[in-house]
C-alpha positions in Angstrom: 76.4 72.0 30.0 76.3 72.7 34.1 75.8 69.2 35.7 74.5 71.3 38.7 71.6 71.9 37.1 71.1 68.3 36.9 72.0 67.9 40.7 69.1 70.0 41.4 66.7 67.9 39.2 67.8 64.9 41.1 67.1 66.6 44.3 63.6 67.5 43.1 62.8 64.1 42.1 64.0 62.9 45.8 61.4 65.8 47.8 58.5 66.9 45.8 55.6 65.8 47.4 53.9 65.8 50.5 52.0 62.7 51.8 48.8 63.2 50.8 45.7 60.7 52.5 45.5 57.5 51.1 44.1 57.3 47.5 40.5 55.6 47.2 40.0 53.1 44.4 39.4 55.7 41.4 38.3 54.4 38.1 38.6 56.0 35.0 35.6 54.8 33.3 37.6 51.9 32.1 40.8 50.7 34.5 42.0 51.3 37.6 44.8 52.9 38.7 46.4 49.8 39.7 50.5 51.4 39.7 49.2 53.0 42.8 50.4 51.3 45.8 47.0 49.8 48.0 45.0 50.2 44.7 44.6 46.7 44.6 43.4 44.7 47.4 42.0 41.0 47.1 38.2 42.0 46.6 39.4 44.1 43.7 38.3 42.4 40.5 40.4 41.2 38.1 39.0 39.7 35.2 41.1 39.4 32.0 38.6 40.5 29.3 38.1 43.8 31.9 41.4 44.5 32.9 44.1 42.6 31.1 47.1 44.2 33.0 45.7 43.4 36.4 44.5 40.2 35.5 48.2 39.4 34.8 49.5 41.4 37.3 47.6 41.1 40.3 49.4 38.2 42.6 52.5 40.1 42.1 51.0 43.2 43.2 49.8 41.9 46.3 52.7 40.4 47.4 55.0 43.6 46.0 56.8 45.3 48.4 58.7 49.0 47.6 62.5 48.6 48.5 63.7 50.5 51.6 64.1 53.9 50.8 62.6 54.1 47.0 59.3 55.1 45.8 58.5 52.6 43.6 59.2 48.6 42.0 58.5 46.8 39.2 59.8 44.7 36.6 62.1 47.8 35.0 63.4 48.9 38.6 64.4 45.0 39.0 66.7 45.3 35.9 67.7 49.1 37.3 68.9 47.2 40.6 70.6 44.3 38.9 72.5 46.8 37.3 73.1 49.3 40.9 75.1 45.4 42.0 77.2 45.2 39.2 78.1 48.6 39.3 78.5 48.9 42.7 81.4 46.0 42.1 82.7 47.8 40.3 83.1 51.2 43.2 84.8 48.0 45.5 87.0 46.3 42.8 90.4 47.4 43.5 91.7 45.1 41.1 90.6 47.3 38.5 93.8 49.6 37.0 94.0 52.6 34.4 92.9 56.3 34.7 88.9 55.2 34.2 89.3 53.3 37.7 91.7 55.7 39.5 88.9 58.2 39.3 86.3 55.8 40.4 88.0 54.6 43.3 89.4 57.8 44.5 85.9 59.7 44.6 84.4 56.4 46.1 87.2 56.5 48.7 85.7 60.1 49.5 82.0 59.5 49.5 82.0 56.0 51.4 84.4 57.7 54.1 81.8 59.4 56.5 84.6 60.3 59.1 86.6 62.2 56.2 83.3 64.1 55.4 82.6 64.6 59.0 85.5 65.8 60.1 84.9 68.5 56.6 81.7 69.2 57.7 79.8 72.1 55.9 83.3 73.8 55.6 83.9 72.9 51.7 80.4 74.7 51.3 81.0 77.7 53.4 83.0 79.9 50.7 80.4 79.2 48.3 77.9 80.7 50.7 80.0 83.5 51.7 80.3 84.6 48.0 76.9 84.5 47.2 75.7 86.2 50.7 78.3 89.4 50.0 76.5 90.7 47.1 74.0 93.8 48.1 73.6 95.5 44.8 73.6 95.0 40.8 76.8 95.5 40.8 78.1 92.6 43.4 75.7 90.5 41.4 77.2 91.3 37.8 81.0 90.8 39.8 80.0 87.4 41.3 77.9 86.1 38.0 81.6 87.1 35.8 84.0 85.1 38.9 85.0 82.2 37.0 85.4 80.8 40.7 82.0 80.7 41.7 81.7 77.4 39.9 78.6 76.8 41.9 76.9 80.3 39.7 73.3 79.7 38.5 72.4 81.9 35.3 68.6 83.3 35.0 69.2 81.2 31.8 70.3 77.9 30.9 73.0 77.2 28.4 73.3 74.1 26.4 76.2 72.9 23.0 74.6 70.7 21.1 73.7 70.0 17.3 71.8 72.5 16.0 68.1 71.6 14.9 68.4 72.6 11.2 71.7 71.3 10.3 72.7 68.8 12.5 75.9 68.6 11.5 77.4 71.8 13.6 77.4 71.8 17.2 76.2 75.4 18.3 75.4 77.3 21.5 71.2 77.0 22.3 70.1 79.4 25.5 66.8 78.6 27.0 64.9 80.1 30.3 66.4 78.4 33.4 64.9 75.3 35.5 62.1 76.9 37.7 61.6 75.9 41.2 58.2 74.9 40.7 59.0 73.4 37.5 56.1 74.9 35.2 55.5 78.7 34.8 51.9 78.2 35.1 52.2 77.1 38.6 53.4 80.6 39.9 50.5 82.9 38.4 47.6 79.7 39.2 49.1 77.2 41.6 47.8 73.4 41.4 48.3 70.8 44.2 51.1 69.6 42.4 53.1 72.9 42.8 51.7 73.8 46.4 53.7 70.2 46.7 56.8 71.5 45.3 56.5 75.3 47.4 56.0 73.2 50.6 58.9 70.6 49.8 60.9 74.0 49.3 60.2 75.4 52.7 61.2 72.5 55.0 64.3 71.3 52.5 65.5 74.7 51.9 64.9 76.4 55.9 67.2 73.2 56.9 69.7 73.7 54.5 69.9 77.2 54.6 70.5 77.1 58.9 72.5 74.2 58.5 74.9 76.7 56.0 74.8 79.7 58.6 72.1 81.5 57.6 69.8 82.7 60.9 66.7 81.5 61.8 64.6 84.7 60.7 67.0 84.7 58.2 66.1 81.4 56.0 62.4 82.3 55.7 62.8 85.5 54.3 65.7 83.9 51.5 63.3 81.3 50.8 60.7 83.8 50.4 62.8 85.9 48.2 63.7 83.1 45.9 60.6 82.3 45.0 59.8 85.7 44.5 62.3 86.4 42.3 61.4 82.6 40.3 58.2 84.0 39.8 59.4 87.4 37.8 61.2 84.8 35.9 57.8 82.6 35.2 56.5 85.8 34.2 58.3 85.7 30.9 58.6 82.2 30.4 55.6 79.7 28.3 54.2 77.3 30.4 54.8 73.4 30.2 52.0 72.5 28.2 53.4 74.5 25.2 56.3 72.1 24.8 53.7 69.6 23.8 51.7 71.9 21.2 52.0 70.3 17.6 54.2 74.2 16.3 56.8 74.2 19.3 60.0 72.9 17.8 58.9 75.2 14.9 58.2 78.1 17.4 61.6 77.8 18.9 63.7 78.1 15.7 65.3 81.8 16.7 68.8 82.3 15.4 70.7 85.4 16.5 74.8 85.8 16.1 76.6 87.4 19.1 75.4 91.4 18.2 71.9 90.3 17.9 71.9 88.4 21.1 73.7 91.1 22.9 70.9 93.6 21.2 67.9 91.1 22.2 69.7 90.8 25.7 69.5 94.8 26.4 71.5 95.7 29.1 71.5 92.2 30.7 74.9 91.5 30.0 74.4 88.3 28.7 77.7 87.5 26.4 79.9 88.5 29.5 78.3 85.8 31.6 78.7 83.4 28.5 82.8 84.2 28.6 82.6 83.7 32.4 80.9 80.5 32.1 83.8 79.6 29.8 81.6 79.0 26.7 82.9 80.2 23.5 81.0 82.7 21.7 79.8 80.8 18.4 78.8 82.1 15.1 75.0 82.2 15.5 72.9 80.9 18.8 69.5 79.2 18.9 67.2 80.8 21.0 64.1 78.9 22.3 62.0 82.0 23.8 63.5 84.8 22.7 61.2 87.2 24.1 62.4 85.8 27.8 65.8 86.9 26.6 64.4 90.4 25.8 62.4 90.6 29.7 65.7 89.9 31.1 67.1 93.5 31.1 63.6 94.6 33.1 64.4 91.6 35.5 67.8 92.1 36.0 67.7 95.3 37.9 69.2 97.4 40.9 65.9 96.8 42.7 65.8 93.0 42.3 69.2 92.6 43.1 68.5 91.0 46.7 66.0 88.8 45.6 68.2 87.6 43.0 70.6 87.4 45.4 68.4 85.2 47.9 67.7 83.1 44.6 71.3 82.1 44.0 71.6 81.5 48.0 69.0 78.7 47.6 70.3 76.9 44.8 73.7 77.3 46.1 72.5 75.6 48.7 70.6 72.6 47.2 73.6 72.1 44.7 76.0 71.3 47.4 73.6 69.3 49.8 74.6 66.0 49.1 78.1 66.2 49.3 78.5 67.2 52.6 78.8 65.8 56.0 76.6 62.8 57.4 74.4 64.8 59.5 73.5 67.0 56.6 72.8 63.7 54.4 70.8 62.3 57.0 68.8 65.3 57.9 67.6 65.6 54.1 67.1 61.9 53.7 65.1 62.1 56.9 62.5 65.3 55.5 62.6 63.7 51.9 61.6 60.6 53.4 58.7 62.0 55.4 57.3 64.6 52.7 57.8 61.3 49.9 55.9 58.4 52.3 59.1 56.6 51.9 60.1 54.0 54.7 63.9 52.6 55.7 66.9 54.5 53.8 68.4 54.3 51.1 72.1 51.8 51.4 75.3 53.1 51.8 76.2 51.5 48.7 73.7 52.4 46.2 74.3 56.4 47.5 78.2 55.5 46.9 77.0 54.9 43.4 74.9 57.6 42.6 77.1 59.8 43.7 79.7 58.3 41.6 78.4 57.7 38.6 76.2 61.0 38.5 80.3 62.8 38.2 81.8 60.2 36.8 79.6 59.3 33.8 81.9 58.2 31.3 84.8 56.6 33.3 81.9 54.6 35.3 80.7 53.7 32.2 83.9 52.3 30.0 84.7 49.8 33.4 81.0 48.5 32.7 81.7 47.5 29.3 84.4 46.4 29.9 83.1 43.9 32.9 80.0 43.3 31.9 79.4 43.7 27.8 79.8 40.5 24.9 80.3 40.4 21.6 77.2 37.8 21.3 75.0 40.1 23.4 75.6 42.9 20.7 75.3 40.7 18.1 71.6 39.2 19.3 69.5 42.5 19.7 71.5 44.0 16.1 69.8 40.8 14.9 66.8 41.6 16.8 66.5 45.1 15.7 67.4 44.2 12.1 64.3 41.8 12.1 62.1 44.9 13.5 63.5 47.5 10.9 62.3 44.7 8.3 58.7 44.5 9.4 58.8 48.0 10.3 59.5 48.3 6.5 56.2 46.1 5.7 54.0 48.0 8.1 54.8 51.3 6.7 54.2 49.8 2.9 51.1 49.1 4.0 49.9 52.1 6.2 47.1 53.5 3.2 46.7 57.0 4.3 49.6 57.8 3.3 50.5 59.2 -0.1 53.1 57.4 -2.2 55.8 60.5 -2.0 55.4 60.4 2.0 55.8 56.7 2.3 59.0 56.8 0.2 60.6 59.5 2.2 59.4 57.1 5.1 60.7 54.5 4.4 64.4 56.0 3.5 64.0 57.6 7.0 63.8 53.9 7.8 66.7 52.8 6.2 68.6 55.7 6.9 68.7 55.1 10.9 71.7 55.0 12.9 72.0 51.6 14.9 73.6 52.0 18.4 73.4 48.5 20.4 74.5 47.6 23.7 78.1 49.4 23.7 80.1 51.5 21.6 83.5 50.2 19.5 85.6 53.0 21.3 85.2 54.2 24.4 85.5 57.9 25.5 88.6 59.3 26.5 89.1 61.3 30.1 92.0 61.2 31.0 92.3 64.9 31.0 90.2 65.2 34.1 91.5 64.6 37.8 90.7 66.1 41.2 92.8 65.9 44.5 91.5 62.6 46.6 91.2 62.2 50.4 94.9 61.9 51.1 96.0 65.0 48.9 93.3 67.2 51.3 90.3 66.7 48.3 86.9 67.0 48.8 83.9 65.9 47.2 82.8 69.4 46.0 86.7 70.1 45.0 85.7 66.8 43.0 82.7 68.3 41.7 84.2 71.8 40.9 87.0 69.9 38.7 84.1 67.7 36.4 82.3 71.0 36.2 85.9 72.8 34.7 86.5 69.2 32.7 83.0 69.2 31.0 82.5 73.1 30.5 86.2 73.0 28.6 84.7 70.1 26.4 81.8 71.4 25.4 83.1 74.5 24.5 85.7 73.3 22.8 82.7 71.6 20.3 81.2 75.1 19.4 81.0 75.5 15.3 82.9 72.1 14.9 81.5 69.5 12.9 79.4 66.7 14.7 80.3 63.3 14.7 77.2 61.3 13.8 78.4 58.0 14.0 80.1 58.5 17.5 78.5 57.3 20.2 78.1 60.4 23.3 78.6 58.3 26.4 78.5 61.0 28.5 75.0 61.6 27.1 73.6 58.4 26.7 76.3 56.0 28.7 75.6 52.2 28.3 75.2 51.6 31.6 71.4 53.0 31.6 68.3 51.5 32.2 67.4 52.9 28.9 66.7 52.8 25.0 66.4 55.7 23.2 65.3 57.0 19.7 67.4 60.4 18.8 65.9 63.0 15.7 68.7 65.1 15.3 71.0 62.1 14.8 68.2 59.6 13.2 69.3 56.9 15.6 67.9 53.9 17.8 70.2 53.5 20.7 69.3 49.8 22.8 71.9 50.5 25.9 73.4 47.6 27.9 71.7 48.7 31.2 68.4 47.5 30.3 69.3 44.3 29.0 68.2 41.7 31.7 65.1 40.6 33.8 62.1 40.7 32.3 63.3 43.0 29.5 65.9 40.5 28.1 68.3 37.3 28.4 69.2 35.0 25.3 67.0 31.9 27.2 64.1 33.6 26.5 61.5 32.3 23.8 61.0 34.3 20.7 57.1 35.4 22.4 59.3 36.6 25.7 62.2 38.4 23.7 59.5 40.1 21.3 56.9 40.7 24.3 60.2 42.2 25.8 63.4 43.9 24.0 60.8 43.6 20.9 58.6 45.9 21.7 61.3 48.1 23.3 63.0 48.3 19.8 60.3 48.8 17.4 58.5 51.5 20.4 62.3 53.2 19.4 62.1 53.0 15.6 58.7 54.3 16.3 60.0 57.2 17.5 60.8 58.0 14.3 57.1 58.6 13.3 55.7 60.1 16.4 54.7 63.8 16.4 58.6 64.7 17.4 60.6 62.3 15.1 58.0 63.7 12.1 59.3 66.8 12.1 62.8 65.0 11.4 64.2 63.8 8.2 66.3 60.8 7.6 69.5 63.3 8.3 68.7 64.7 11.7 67.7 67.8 10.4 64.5 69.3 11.1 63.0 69.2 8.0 59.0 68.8 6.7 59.2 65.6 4.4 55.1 65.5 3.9 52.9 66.4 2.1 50.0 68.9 3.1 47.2 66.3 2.8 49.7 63.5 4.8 50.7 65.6 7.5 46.9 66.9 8.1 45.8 63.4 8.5 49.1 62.5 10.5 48.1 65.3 12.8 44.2 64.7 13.1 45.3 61.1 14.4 47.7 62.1 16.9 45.3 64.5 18.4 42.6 61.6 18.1 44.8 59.6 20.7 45.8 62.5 22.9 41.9 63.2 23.0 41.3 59.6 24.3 44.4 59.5 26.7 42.8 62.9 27.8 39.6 61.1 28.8 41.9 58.8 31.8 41.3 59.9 35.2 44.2 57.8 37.0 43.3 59.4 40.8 40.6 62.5 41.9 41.3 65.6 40.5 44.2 64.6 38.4 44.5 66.4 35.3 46.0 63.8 32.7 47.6 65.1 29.6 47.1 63.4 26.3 49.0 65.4 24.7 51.7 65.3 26.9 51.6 61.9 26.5 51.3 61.6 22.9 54.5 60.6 21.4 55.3 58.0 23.8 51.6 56.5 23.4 52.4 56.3 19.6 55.6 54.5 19.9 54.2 52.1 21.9 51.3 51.7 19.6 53.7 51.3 17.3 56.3 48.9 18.3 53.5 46.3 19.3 52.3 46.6 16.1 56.0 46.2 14.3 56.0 43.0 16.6 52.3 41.6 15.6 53.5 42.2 12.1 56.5 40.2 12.5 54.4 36.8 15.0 52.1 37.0 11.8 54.8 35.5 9.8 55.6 32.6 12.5 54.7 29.5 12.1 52.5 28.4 15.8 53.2 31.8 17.7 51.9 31.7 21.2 49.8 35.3 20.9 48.8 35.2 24.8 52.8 34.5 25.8 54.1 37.5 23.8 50.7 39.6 25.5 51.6 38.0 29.0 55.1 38.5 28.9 54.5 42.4 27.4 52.3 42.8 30.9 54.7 41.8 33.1 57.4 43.8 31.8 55.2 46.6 32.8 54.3 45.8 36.2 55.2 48.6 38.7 53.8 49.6 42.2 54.3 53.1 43.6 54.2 55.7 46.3 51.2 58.1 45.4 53.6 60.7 45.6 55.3 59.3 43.1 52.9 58.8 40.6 51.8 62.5 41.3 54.6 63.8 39.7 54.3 61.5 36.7 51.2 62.6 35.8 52.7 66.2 35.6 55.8 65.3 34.5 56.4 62.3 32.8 55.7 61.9 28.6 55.2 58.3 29.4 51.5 57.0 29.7 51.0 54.9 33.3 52.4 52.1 32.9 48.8 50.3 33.8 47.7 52.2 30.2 50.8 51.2 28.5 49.5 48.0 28.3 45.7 48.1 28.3 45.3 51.4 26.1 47.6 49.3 23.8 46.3 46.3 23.9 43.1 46.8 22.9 43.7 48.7 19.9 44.9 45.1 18.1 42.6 42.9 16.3 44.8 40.1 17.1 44.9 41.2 21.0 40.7 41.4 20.8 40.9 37.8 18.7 43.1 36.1 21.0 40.8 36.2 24.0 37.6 36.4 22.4 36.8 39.7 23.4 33.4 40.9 22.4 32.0 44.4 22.6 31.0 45.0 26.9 34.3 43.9 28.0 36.8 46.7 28.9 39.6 45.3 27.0 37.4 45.5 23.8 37.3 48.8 21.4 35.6 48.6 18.7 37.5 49.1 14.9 36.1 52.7 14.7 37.1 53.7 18.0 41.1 52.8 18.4 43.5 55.1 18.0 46.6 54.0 17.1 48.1 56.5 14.7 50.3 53.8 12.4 
């Protein structure tokens, strides 16, 4: 995998969006918006029986402030910053010893020293540029795309070595269209105010970066206009975000080819040359997500598009090395993001240390965490938790009675078949093959950057047609020290990473109500996972499989798209177009893991049902920029976190019992009108 293509993400997520005018108060026929930032004022009502999550919420709101130089805070960024400090002692501990912190400290030493950078400058960049600006025809493109030096090449297509979706057990090659600058295809032939956000953010990041890297004034303009151009050829050919939410699109992107028939689909884009450049090996077979992309490349890829492909490459050249430059660059970005975002202060020097860091550095960053940081009794706590949740989770589905006795069996050995992942692995990730010259052997950072690149390219090549590991535990792709749990199909496995256990989410003085309002319904959203329209299409092997019936997987289906209708329905500000089914699976583990956790208080003796709710509602509080929230609602599978609770809530009997809700209040929904799918 190319981490750049990550870098770039990252850089989206810090400029998108322009500062709109302040949001009204917007309701959605049921709740208001209350994640958005000034939403809630001290007139706003907040009765419990109306609003549940702002009735707990709303003190905290008011007093809220957003950290300097972030978009958001809540009870999840709390635990994310608990964790920034102890990593962050980590950077500075220079007691530490071993390859793992040689690594660390030497790229820290090069990040945290501005003179060093500034007396670089943009110079490290320069040859990168220089390459790229050279080519004036296909053939300077085909010669710069096959330079194994250009480490810094983009690909019209992204390249990926992972397990393959139908047999899990072989790691195999999958190509898929490349990371659009607007994000979604549909943007370039019908623009929404989401991706006039993303053009604009475009034109005063890239115009900066592009002068700032040589490029003439009248020059920058026209590149930028090129690049886009030449995106939009791409979006041409490519199916729009929405798709990836359809109920057939795993199905739809199971398209095997070996080398000769991807070298035939390709056409005259030579598409197995760029995989050898890349320095991927060429597999037995390769999945293929949109093959018919594949096939418009060779009308794409042409003498009279060379410039514009050209000017393409130039911009994401130029966004890939951005951050790793000199202060004045940094600041310069920070200073635009900052104004397009809303934001106000800047972010430390320490927590940009960090993510600079531990973005390169996954797994070495990660193995000094556990080591610092993880216990034996903290593992042993949420197995027993999740053990407990599997148990219930066992009950529930006994109990579920639309489903067929053939599909509940294969359900429930899905169940028993999952893969249990908590808090850190047994053995930690080896890399002590990588290293990179540091300040005082004339390194730089993107010298740094252009060694992981080499490091992880040779590794994952290296996995093509070899068996997968099931049972080992992919730091680099899920390292512990995340803010995170995760439920993985291909591997049938819950993963409950260290990061995210403190705060509100966890600590072992917790009652039982807090734990299960918390981690509880963390862990048995997870195992939902397993269920949800994505995991269904999984069997208890990782494979993608169909393990229902017809007549089960009909009324599965007419469920799901039951919820995504309501979530549909939620208007969170004016003119935004929510997405239930882009929503859905998330919304159905949630569902689900507060019902795993209402199955398991109905066994205990005195539970205190408006703790666990309470507790549940505070682990979701968050403000946020609009901005921010803007791009969730195109981007983001998670429901609001303001829905999280209430549209959860109030599907519950025992939720609608507890506070005597009766039908007029907004928390209430009557039985024939919820929509929680299990």
């Amino acid at each position: 995998m190319k981490r750049i293509a990550v870098l770039i993400s990252v850089l989206l997520t810090l400029i998108p969006i322009l500062v709109l005018a302040e949001s009204g108060i917007i309701l959605d026929g049921r709740w208001l918006c209350s994640n958005i930032k000034g939403n809630v004022t001290e007139n706003t009502p907040a009765e419990l029986k109306d609003d549940f999550y702002l009735f707990i919420n709303k003190e905290w709101i008011l007093q809220a402030e957003i950290p300097a130089g972030e978009t958001r805070t809540g009870s999840v960024e709390e635990v994310g910053r608990i964790l920034k400090d102890q990593l962050i002692a980590l950077l500075k501990d220079t007691s530490l010893t071993g390859h793992d912190a040689e690594l660390v400290h030497k790229l820290y030493a090069m990040v945290s020293d501005w003179d060093y950078r500034d007396k670089l400058g943009v110079t490290p960049a320069m040859p990168l540029m220089e390459a790229v600006r050279t080519i004036d025809s296909l053939e300077d493109l085909t010669d710069y795309l096959y330079d194994r030096n250009n480490n810094n090449a983009f690909y019209p297509f992204s390249m990926t070595v992972a397990a393959d979706l139908t047999d899990p057990n072989i790691y195999i090659t999958t190509i898929t269209p490349p990371t659009l600058l607007l994000q979604d295809s549909a943007e370039y032939s019908e623009r929404t105010q989401a991706g006039d956000l993303y053009y604009t953010a475009y034109q005063q990041i890239g115009k900066y970066l592009l002068t700032r890297l040589g490029l003439g004034e009248e020059e920058a303009p026209k590149v930028l206009e090129n690049a886009i151009a030449f995106d939009t050829l791409l979006a041409e050919h490519i199916k729009p975000r929405a798709v990836h939410y359809e109920a057939d699109y795993l199905t739809s992107i199971l398209n095997y080819y070996n080398a000769e028939e991807l070298e035939a689909l390709a056409g005259s884009f030579p598409i197995l040359n760029m995989l050898n450049a890349y320095g991927l090996k060429i597999g037995r077979k390769f999945l293929v997500t949109e093959p018919d992309y594949i096939s418009a490349l060779s009308k794409i890829y042409t003498e009279e598009n060379a410039v514009l492909m050209r000017d393409w490459l130039t911009l994401k050249t130029a966004l890939s090395v951005a951050m790793y430059l000199d202060h004045e660059t940094y600041k310069q970005i920070e200073g635009i993001s900052n104004a397009i975002m809303g934001v106000t202060g800047e972010t430390s020097e320490d927590d940009l240390a960090l993510n600079t860091v531990s973005g390169l550095l996954i797994v070495p960053m990660d193995n000094l965490y556990v080591q610092a940081y993880c216990t034996e009794q903290q593992r042993q706590d949420i197995l027993e938790i999740i053990e407990n949740t599997r148990t219930f989770y066992r009950k529930m589905l006994e109990s579920v009675d639309w489903l067929s006795s053939e599909t509940r069996a294969k359900a429930i050995e899905k169940l028993d078949s999952i893969r249990i992942r908590a808090v850190y692995p047994d053995q930690l990730e080896d890399w002590s093959g990588l290293d990179f010259a540091g300040p005082e052997e004339g390194g730089s950072l993107l010298g740094a950057v252009k060694a992981v690149d080499q490091f992880l390219i040779s590794r994952e090549s290296d996995k093509v047609d070899t068996a997968v590991d099931m049972d080992k535990w992919d730091q680099l792709r899920m390292p512990t020290a995340d803010v995170n749990a995760a439920y993985e199909p291909q591997d049938n496995s819950i993963n409950i990473l260290a990061g995210i256990l403190n705060g509100e989410v966890y600590n072992d003085q917790m009652s039982i109500e807090q734990k299960m309002g918390g981690i509880g319904t963390i862990i048995g959203h997870e195992i939902s996972h397993a269920f949800d329209t994505v995991g269904a299409q999984f069997d208890k092997d990782g494979a993608m499989a169909n393990w229902w019936t017809d007549e089960d997987y009909a009324a599965f289906q007419g469920r799901a798209a039951k919820l995504a209708a309501w979530f549909d329905g939620f208007v969170p500000f004016e003119e935004a177009n929510y997405s239930g089914q882009q929503v859905q699976t998330e919304a159905i583990a949630d569902m689900g893991g507060m019902k795993c956790m209402l199955a398991i208080a109905a066994q205990l003796e005195d539970f205190d049902y408006d703790a666990f709710f309470r507790q549940n509602a505070t682990l979701l509080r968050c403000q946020m920029l609009f901005s921010d929230l803007m791009t969730i609602v195109v981007q983001d599978v998670h429901p609001l976190r303001y829905l999280r609770v209430n549209a959860t809530m109030s599907q519950f009997q025992e939720f609608i019992d507890c506070y005597h809700l009766k039908p007029g209040d907004g928390m209430y929904i009557a039985p024939e009108n919820r929509v929680a799918v299990w």
